[in-house]
Structures are given as C-alpha cells and as structure tokens.
C-alpha positions in Angstrom: 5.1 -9.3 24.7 4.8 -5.6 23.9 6.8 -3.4 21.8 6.7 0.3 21.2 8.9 2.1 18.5 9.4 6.2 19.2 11.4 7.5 16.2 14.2 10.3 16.8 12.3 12.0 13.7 9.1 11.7 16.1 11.0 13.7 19.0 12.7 16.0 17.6 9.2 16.7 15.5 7.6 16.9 18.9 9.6 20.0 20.2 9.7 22.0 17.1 5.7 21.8 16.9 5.9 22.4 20.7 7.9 26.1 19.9 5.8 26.2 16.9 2.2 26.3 18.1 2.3 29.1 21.0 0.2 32.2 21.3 -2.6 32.8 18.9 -0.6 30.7 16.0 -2.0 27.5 18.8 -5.7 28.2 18.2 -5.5 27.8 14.1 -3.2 24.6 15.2 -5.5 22.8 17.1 -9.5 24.5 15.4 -8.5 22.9 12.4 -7.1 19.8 13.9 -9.2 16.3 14.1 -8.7 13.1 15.7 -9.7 9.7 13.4 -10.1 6.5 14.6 -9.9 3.1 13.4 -10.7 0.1 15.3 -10.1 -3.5 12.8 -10.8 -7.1 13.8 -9.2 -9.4 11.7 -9.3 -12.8 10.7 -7.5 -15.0 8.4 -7.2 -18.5 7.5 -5.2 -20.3 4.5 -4.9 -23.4 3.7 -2.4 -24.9 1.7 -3.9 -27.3 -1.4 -0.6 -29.7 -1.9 0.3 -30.7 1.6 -3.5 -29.6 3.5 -1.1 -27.2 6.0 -3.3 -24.7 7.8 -1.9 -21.1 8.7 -3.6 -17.7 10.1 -4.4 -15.3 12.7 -7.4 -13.4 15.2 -6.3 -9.8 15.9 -7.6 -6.5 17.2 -6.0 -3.4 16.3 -6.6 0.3 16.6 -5.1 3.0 14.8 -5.2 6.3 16.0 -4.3 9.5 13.6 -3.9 13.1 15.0 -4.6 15.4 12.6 -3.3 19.0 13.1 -4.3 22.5 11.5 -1.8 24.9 10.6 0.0 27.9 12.7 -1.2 31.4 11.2 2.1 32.1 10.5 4.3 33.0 7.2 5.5 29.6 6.6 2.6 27.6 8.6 3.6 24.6 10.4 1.3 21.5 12.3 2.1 18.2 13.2 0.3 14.9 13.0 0.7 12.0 15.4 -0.4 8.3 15.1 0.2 5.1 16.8 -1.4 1.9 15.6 -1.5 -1.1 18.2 -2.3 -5.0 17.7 -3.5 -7.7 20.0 -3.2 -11.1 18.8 -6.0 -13.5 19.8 -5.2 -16.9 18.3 -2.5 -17.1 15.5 -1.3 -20.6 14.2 2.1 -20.7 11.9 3.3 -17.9 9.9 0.8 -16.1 7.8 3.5 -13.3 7.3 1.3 -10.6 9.4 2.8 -10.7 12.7 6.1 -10.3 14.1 7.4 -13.4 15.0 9.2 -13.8 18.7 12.7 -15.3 19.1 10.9 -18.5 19.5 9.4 -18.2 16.0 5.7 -17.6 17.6 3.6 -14.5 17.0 4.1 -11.7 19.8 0.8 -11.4 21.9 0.8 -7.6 20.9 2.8 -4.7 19.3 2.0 -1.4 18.5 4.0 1.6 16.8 4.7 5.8 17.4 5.2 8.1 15.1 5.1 11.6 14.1 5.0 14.5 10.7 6.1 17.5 10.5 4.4 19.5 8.5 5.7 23.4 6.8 3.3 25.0 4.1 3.6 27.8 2.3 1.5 28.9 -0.4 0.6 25.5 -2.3 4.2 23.8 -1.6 4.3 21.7 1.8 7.0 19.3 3.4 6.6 16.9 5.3 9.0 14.9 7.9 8.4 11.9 9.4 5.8 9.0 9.4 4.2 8.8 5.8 1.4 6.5 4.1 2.7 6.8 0.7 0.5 5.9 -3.3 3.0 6.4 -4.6 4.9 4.8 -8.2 7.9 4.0 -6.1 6.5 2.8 -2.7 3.0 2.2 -1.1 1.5 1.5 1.7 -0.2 -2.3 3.0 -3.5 -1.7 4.3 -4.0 -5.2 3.7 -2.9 -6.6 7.3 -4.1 -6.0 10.7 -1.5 -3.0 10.9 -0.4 -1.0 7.7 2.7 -0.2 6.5 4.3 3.1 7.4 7.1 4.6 5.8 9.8 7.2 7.6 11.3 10.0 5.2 10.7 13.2 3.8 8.2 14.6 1.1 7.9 17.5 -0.3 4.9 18.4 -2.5 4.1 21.5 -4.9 1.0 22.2 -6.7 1.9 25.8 -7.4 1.5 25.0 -11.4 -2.5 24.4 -12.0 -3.3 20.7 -13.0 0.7 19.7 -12.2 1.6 17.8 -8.8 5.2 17.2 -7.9 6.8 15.6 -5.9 10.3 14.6 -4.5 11.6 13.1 -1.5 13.6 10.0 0.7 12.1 7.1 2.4 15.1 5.9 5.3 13.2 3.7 6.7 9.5 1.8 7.0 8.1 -0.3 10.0 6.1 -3.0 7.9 3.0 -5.3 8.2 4.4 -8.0 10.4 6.6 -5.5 12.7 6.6 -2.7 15.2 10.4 -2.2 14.2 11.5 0.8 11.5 13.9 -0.9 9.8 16.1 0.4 6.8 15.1 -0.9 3.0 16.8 -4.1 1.3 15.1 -6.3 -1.5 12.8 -8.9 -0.2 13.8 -12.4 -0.5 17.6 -11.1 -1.5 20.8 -10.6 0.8 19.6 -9.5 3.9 22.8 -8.4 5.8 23.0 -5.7 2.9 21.0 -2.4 4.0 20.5 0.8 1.9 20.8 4.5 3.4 17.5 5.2 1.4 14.5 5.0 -1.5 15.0 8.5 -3.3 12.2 9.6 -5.6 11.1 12.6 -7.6 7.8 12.8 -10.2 5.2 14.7 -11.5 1.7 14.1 -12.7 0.0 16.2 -15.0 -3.4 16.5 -16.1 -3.1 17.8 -20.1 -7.1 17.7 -19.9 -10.3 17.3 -17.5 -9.7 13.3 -18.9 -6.4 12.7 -19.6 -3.2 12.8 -17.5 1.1 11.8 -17.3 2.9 10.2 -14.6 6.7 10.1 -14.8 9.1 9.1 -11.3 12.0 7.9 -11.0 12.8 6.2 -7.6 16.3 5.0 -6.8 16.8 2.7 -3.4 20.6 3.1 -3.4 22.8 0.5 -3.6 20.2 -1.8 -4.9 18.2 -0.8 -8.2 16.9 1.8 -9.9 12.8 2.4 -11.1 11.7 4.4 -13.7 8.0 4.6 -14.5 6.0 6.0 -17.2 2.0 6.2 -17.1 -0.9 7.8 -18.7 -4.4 7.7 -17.4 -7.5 8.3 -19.2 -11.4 8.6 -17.6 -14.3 10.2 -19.4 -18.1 9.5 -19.4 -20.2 8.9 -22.9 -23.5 9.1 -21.5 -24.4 6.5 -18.8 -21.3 4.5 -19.7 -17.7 5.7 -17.9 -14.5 4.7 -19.8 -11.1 4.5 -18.0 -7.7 3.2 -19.6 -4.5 2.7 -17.8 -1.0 2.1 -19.5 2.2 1.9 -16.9 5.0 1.3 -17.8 8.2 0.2 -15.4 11.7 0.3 -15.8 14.1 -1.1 -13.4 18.1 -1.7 -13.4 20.9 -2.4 -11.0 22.5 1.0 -9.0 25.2 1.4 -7.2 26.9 -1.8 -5.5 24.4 -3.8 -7.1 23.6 -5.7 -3.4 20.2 -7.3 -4.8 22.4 -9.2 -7.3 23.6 -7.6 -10.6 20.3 -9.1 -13.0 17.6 -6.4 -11.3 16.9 -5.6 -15.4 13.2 -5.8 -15.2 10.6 -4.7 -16.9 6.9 -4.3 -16.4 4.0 -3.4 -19.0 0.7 -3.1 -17.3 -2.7 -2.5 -19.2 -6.1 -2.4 -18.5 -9.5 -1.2 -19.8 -12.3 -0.1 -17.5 -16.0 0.2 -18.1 -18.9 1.6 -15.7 -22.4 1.2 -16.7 -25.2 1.7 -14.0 -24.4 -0.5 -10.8 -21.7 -2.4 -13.2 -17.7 -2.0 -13.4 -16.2 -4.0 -15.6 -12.1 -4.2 -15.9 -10.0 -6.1 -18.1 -5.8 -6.4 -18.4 -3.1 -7.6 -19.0 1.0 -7.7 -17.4 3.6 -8.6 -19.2 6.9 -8.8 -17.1 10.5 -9.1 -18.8 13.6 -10.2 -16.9 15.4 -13.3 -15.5 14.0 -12.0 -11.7 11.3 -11.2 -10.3 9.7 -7.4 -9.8 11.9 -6.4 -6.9 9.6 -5.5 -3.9 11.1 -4.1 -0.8 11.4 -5.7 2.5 8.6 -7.5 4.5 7.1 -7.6 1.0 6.0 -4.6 1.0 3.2 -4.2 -2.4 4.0 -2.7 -5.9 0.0 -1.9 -6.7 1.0 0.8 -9.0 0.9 -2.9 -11.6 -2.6 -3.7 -12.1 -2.1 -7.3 -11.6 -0.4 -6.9 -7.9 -3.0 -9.2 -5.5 -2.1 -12.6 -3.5 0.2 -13.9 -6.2 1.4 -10.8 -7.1 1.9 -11.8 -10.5 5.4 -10.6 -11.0 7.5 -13.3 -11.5 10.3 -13.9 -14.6 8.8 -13.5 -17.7 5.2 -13.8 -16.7 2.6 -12.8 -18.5 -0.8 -12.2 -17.1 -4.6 -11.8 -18.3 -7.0 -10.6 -16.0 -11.0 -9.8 -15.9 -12.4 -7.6 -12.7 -16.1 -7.5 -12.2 -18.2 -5.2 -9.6 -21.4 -4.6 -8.7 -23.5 -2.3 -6.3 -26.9 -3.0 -4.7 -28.1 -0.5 -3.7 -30.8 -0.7 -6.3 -31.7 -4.4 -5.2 -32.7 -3.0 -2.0 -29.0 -3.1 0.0 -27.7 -0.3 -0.2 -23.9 -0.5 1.4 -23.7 -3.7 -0.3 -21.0 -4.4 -3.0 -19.3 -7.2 -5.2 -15.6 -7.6 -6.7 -14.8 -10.9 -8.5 -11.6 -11.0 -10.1 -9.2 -13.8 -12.0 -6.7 -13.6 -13.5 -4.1 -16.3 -14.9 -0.2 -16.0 -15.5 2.0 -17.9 -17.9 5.1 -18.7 -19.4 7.0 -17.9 -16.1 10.8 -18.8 -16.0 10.8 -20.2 -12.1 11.6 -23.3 -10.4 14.0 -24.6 -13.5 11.4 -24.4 -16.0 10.2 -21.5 -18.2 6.8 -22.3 -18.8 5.1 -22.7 -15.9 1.7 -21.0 -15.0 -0.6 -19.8 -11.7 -3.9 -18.4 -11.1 -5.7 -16.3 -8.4 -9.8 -16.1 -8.3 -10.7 -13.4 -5.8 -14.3 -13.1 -4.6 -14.7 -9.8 -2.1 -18.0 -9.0 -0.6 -18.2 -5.7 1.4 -21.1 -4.0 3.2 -21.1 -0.8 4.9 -23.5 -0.1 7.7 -26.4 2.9 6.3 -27.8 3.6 9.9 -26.7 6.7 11.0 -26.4 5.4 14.5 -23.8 2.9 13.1 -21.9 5.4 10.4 -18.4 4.1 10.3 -18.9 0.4 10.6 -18.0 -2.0 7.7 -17.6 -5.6 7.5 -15.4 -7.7 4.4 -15.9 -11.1 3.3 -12.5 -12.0 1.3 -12.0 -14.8 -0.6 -8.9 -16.1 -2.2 -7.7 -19.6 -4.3 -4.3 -19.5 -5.6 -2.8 -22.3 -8.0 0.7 -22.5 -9.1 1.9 -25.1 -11.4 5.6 -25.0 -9.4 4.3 -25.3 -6.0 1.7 -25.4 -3.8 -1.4 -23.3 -4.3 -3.0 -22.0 -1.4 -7.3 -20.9 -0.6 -7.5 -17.7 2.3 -10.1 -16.7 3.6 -10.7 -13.2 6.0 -13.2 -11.9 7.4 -12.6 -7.9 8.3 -14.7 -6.1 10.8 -13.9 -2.3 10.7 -15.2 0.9 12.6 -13.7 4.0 11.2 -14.7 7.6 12.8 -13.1 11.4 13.0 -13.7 13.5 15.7 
C-alpha cells in the first residue's frame, strides 16, 4: 500500500517560485541551493514486562530536502522541497510508528510531499508551508523512522542584535505514524473535535554572551492555551562548562474548551549541567501540577522543551520527577566517533489510575558512533536502550538499533 500526500500550500508554493526564479534572479536561486540526503534503517523491539507481549518494527526510509538559495531581488524569495518515504520490512503489533491499514496492520510503505516558501528581506523572513519546528509550543519527532512535519506559517526577525522573534500558525502536521496532514486535537482526548490552528508568538533574547530569556505564548484554539517562561545560562570557568536551565509552563482551557474544561496545568522544569573534559554531567528535576496530564498534540507529538520528556514522558498529574544524565566521549580512549548517554530518572506521587501516589521509572542507555573515515563521512549507527516501570501498569524494555547515512550535495 502506498500513499503520497501533496499539500495545496505545496502547489500553489510551486508556481509562485516557478514566476519567482526566472532570468538572472534563477542563477542566485539555484548557486546557493543544495540537496541533503538521509537514508535511516530502523529497528525496534519492545517488550512488555507484565503480560511478556512483544511489539516493533524493520523499516527503511529516505528523506530528501531541497534546499534553495534566494532570488537577487528586493524582497528575495526561494523555495525548499522534501519528501520523506518508508518501507516497512517486518512490523509485529502496534509500536505507534506506522500507519495502521483499515485492517489494523502496518501499510507496507508511505511516504509524504511537501513544500516552503520562503520571502526575505533584510534579516526578517517568512516562511509558508512544510516546517520542522524547536520550538516552546510545538517540535518536531525525529525519533521514528519518519519525522514529524508541521504545515503553517513562520515568520522570523532578527533585525534587533541578540533578539529572535518569532510568530506564526501551525494548521496542520503529518505525524510519526502517518503520511496524512491532519488538523491538531489533544492526544488521547475527543477526537471528533478538530482545531482551525496552533497560534504562537515569542522572542528570545540574549541579555549577555551567557545568559538569555525565552517568553511564547501558543494558543491551539478551541483547546488550551500555553504560556512559557525560560531562562538559559552557559559559561566556561576554566576546563569546566556550566549550564542551567529553568522553564517554566503555563497552560489553561481556551475557547470551547474541547479537550475537557481541567487543561489547568503546570510545568516547572530544572536542571544543572556540567562539562569537564570528555564528561557531561546533568541533573533535574519536573514538577507537574494539575488533575491532567501535559496536553500533547495528536499522534503524540513530543513537548522536549521539559527536560524530563523521554519514553515515559514524565508528564502525568501531579508527578514529580528527579533525573541524573551522564555522557561521555572517547575519542581520547582511542575511538574517536564513539559516545555514551546514560540517563534515569524516577517520577512520583502521580494522581493516575485511582490513586495519587503512584510512581515510574525510565533508565536509558544510548551508545552512538559516527563513522571518521572520510570515505564513509555521513554514516552513523545508534544502540538505544530503554526499561520503563510504572507502578499502575505494565512497564515495558525497547530496544533500537538506528543505522543512518546523512550527506548534502
């Protein structure tokens, strides 16, 4: 089964950049333009501790990103192009990364189409059409065999030294496990409900070279509101880097109220950082406040802008979380390429399931190595794993295994 998804947005996009890049304006339009690839093989396996269920998936994607320059012209437009494609090679139950076909199996293959418009002028630019936001408000999900892509429009200005704003609307995204665009509702809530869009505006500022503000405020209509407050801080004291993170989230009902009228939430997340040679050391903590959970938006698409978001997420009612993150590089060990994250963290004192103190844990081990050899530049390979007990239900153990060859033309 195949499935292809063009976007109106992409079309009309098309013929503008088609009127757009004629004459000499074409030869800044494509010089300046590159091509970059990425081909991922993915494999995942879970297994469910409780009941010894087994769920997963083999894929193979590609994504392929088209890269314009600008026109030489007084407002200077371009226009990027990307699809992403997925072939499924085994996939047993529902690991929630593929799209599921009316029989409730996984589709042998999908794949997406999309498009940007992009207008500049001096340091303020707008775009219009596919985006891969990192953003406070909405983010992309790398973490599949396909990402998530939103469909909106951004505008950006950096015409103010050290300030970066930002504003825009999100209509629609096409997430991990589909090759649909569909409009926004709150995961796990009622369904049938749809919002006309996720609006945002923010600004980050950089007071110093070490410090720096984040305010946005995001609104997907009809369902909740988000405000969130940050501040940022990274400085070196000799051999030793310091970072400290403080974010701060604020959400409440809007509008018709269509993810249920108790979307009073909020988030506090924390965490101190410490660099030291070939060492990283993190630790944090999350404390969430409300009778619900963090809303995420459909296909569970991730809120990373909290510092505990991983597997479990750790943004249920009234959790609080500790965490500790560990790295290590070594390329002084004789491998370079090589790296280490180790994470765990444990949440308690969540209001779930009828009870209000019950607790989970995730304990992440990642092991990464990119390829040195010139000959091989591009080419990575990911050792993931993951253990997840919950007090409430069953806890799960994943494992994936991520081959990836990345490379701009």
């Amino acid at each position: 089964m195949k499935r292809h998804t063009i976007s109106t947005t992409g079309l009309l996009v098309s013929a503008m950049a088609g009127l757009a890049a004629t004459g000499t304006a074409q030869a800044d339009f494509m010089e300046d333009s590159a091509l970059k690839m990425q081909l991922k093989n993915y494999y995942l396996d879970r297994r469910y501790t409780k009941n010894d269920t087994e769920e997963g998936n083999w894929s193979q994607a590609v994504d392929l990103q088209f890269i314009s320059g600008y026109t030489d012209t007084k407002v200077k437009v371009g226009l990027d192009v990307n699809t992403t494609d997925a072939i499924v090679l085994d996939s047993e139950g529902n690991d929630g990364s593929l799209p599921l076909d009316s029989d409730g199996e996984a589709v042998d293959n999908y794949g997406r189409l999309g498009a940007t418009l992009k207008l500049k002028y001096s340091n303020t630019e707008l775009k219009i059409g596919d985006y891969r936001p990192h953003l406070p408000v909405a983010w992309e999900d790398p973490s599949r065999v396909l990402t998530t892509i939103y469909e909106g429009a951004v505008l950006e200005s950096k015409e103010v030294e050290g300030l970066d704003l930002k504003a825009g609307v999100f209509w629609k995204a096409v997430t991990r496990n589909s090759s649909d665009k569909e409009e926004f509702y709150v995961y796990r809530g009622q369904d049938e409900n749809r919002s006309d869009g996720l609006y945002f505006a923010g600004a980050t500022y950089g007071f110093t070279k070490t410090l720096s503000g984040t305010y946005y405020y995001g609104q997907l209509k009809d369902f909740y509101t988000q405000n969130t407050y940050a501040l940022a801080y990274k400085n070196k004291f000799g051999d030793t880097g310091v970072s400290y993170d403080l974010r701060y989230l604020d959400y409440g009902n809007d509008g018709k109220a269509y993810g249920g009228d108790d979307m009073d939430v909020d988030v506090l997340s924390t965490g101190l950082g410490l660099a030291h040679g070939n060492h990283k050391l993190r630790l944090s903590y999350q404390s969430i406040d409300g009778e619900r959970a963090v809303p995420t938006l459909n296909g569970y698409v991730p809120q990373p802008y909290t510092l505990h978001w991983s597997m479990a997420a750790f943004i249920m009612p009234d959790e609080k979380s500790t965490g500790i993150r560990y790295g290590y590089d070594f390329k002084d060990l004789g491998a370079p390429g090589l790296s280490l994250m180790t994470q765990y963290i444990f949440g308690k004192d969540i209001d779930v399931a009828g009870g209000d103190d019950e607790h989970q844990s995730e304990r992440d081990v990642f092991l990464t190595y990119a390829v040195q050899d010139e000959t091989f530049k591009g080419l990575a390979f990911s050792a993931r794993d993951m253990w997840i007990d919950r007090s409430w239900t069953s806890g799960f153990r994943e494992f994936r295994f991520i081959t990836t060859y990345t490379r701009q033309f």
